[in-house]
C-alpha positions, 0 to 999 in steps of 0.5 A: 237345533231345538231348545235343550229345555224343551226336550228336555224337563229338569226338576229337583226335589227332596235330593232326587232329579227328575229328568223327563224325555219331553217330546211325546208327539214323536212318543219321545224318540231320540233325536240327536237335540233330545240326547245332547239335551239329556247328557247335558241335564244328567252332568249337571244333575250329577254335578248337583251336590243337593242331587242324590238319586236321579229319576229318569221318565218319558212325558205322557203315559203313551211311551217311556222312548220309542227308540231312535226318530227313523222319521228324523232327527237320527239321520246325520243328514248334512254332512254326509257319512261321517256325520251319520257315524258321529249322529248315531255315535251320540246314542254311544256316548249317552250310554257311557254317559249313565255308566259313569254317572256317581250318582244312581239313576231310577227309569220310571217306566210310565209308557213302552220302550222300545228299540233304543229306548230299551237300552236307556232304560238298561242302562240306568241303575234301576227300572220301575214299571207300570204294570201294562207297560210293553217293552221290546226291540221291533227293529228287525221288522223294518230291516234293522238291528239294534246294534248298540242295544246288543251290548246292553241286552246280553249282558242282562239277559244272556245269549238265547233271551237276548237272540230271541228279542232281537231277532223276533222283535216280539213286544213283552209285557212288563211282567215278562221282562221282569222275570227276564232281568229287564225291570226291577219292579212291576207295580199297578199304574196308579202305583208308580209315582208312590213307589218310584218315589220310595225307591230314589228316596231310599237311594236318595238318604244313603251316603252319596259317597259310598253310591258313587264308590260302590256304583262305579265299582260295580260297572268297572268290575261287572265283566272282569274274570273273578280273581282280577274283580277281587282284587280291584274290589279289595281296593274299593273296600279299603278305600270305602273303610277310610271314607268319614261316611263309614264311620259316621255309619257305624258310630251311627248304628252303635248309638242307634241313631240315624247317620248324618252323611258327609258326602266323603 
């Protein structure tokens, strides 16, 4: 097994990890070391109380993440069937893993996406593009399906997008996926470092509290039919109203000044 640290590059500054996917010979694919690698560095950024935005990126200006290794690391070789089921399994967990996060995490799109590489950076909270970035999903050229991409893909994008990606396997330029719901903000590439770092620096002086809160309620409520996702927000909205952080921000804007978050 490769060294979690060298698949994986960790770095805090100013409230804000970033995590960089660091194997851009193989164009940072996902191999089954690089995503325990990154679950592992995600819990514990998440777990960080100094850690208030998470930036994700790939090493390298070539590929954000290519999606899974065909040429290795994926393959579940060595114990049969059920090891190919728990291998591909991981990509599941990872995903999971950023849906429950507390803490927001930014995908810093630096190079393309691909395949599996779409759904990571979907599953972050934010995406920010250099504006000659391509993303898109070639699986089916190769006699694949992006299957657990799916779930992800449509939920941004809707039925007939989302068909037409996968089914096509055409390469997007950011601008385009932009306006399909994919990326947040596209930018020339010599502005993506200054607005990444606005965007989870922004995040970053918020109450971490109230991100985790309303973060979580939004996944957990995203899907639901409208009268039961009233409700459960109606709960999140009592509960954020007994959080210290939301009296210290209305005390904060009645005396014009800046908050001081609790973190509760």
């Amino acid at each position: 097994m490769a060294d979690a640290s060298s698949v994986v590059k960790s770095t805090v500054a100013d409230g804000v990890a970033t995590l960089t996917l660091n194997r851009p010979a193989r164009r940072n694919a996902l191999s089954g070391d690089l995503i325990r690698a990154l679950r592992s560095a995600l819990a514990d950024a998440d777990a960080d109380e100094a850690v208030r935005a998470i930036v994700l990126t790939g090493a390298g200006e070539k590929a954000f993440c290519a999606g899974g290794d065909l040429a290795g690391g994926m393959t579940g070789a060595g114990g049969g069937f059920p090891a190919q089921i728990a291998e591909k399994g991981l990509y599941a967990d990872l995903i999971r893993d950023l849906r429950g996060l507390g803490t927001p995490v930014v995908a810093r799109l630096a190079g393309d996406a691909f395949g599996g590489g779409v759904g990571l950076f979907l599953a972050c909270d934010l995406v920010v593009a250099a504006d000659d970035v391509r993303v898109g999903l070639p699986e089916i050229k190769v006699g694949l399906w992006p299957m657990m991409v799916t779930a992800l893909l449509v939920r941004h994008v809707g039925y007939k997008p989302a068909l037409e990606m996968m089914m096509l396997g055409e390469k997007y330029p950011a601008a385009a996926a932009k306006t399909m719901g994919l990326i947040n903000r596209v930018v020339p590439r010599d502005a993506l470092d200054a607005e990444v770092a606005q965007v989870a620096g922004a995040i970053a002086a918020r109450s971490p509290a109230v991100l985790a809160l309303g973060r979580r309620a939004f996944y957990e409520t995203a899907d639901l039919p409208l009268d039961p996702a009233l409700a459960a927000l109606r709960d999140r909205l009592l509960l954020n109203t007994l959080f210290d952080d939301a009296a210290e921000g209305v005390m904060a804007f009645v005396q014009k000044r800046p908050p001081e978050w609790k973190g509760r």
